[in-house]
N, C-alpha and C positions, 0 to 999 in steps of 0.2 A: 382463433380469435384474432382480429386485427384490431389496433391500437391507433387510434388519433395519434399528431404528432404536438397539438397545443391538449393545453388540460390547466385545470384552477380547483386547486383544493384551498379549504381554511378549514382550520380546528380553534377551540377558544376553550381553554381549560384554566376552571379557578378553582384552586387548592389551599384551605386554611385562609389566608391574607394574602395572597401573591394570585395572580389570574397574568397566562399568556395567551398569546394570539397571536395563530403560524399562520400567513399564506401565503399561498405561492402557484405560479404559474409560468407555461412552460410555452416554447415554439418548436418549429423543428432545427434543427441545427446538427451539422454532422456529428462535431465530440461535444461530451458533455461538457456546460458551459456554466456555472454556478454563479450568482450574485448576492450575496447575503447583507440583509440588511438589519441591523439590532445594534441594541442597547449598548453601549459600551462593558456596561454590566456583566453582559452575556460574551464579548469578544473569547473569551476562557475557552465556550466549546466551540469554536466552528472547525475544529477539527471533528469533532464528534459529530456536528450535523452533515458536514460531506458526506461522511465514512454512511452515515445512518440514509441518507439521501442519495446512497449508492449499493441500499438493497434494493431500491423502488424505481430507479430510473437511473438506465444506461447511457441517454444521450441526449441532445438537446438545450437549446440554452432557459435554463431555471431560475427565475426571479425570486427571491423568498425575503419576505418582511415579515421580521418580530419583533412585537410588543410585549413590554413586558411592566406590570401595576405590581407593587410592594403597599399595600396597605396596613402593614404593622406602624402600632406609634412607636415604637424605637428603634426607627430605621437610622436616627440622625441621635448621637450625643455631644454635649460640649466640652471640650476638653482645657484643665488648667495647666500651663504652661509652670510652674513653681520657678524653677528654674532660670528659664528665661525673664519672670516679670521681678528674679533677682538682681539678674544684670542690669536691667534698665535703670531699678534705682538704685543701683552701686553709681550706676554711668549718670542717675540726673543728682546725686548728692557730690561727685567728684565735679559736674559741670555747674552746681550750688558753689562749690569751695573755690575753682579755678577763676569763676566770672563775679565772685557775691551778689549773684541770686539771691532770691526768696525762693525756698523748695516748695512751690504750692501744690504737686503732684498729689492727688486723689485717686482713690480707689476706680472708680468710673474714667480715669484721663491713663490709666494704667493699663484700662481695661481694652483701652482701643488700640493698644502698642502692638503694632502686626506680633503676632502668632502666640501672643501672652494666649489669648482664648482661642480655642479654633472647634471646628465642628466636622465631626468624623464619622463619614457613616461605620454604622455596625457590621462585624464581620459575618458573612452567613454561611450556611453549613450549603456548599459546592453541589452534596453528593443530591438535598432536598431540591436543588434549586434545577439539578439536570432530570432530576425526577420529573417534576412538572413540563419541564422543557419538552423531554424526551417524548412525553406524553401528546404534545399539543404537534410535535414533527411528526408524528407517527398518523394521528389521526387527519392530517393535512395532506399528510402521502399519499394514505389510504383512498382518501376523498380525491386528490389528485391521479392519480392510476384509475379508480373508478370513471373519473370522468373522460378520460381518456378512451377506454374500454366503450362505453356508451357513445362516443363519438363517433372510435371506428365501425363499430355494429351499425350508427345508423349511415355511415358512409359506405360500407360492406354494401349493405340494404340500395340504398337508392343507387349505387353503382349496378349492382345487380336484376333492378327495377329496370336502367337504362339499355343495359346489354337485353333483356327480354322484349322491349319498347321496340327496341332496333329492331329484333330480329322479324317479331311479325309485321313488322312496317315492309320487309321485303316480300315480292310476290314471284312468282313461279313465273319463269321465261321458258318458252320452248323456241327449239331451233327448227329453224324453219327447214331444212330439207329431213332430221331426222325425226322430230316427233319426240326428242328425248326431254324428260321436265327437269330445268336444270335450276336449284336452288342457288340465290346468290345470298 
């Protein structure tokens, strides 16, 4: 079996609330050449997608972009700082007492004091999330080698087609003093 040296797989897997989307495509290139492209979210595996991208393919330089959708609603919470929105008014009733201010500090003018409130996404369970991952590189490979595979067949094929073209395009020469038929 001969093997193309460019190839393009995609896979699109949506599981639960989260949908990914692996593709990737290849040229030829002496060692393998890897560029990955994803989510920050996802930076965690690209040691895993090498390693898993190096049961499929030995060499070549591989382009691979993933996408990656979280459609849960509580991807994002708000978080209360207590603490901190303590300091501020220990700090605006000491700058009430220092300057004689009016302390007119409101719930809403508290609320906008960098990090008193802040918004933190949810932490997610690693192991679900290489699951889906895992799933969407595997089927993008798959499709990627397959195409590969179907390339070289049909470059096999019309190379093969060309070599048989040539050969009866040649005709039988004899020489002239012996009469012998000499194919070229």
């Amino acid at each position: 079996m001969i093997k193309s040296m460019t190839g393009f797989g995609r896979c699109e897997i949506a599981e639960a609330d989260r949908k990914f989307t692996v593709e990737m495509k290849g040229v030829n290139h002496r060692y393998l050449d890897v560029n990955i492209r994803m989510p920050k979210k996802l930076n965690f595996f690209e040691s895993a997608i090498r390693n898993l991208l190096k049961q499929y393919v030995q060499r070549g330089k591989i382009d691979i972009f993933i996408g990656y959708e979280d459609m849960t609603e509580s991807q994002m919470t708000l978080k209360y700082n207590q603490k901190l929105a303590e300091e501020y008014m220990t700090s605006f009733k000491q700058m009430e007492e220092q300057f004689g201010l009016d302390n007119d500090v409101r719930v809403s003018t508290l609320a906008r004091c960098p990090e008193v409130l802040t918004m933190e996404e949810q932490s997610v369970d690693e192991e679900e999330l290489w699951s889906g991952l895992e799933k969407a590189m595997k089927g993008a490979c798959e499709q990627f080698v397959q195409t590969k595979t179907t390339e070289g067949d049909a470059e096999y094929s019309h190379a093969e087609q060309s070599h048989d073209h040539a050969c009866q395009n040649h005709t039988a020469h004899y020489c002239n003093d012996t009469g012998l038929e000499i194919h070229v």
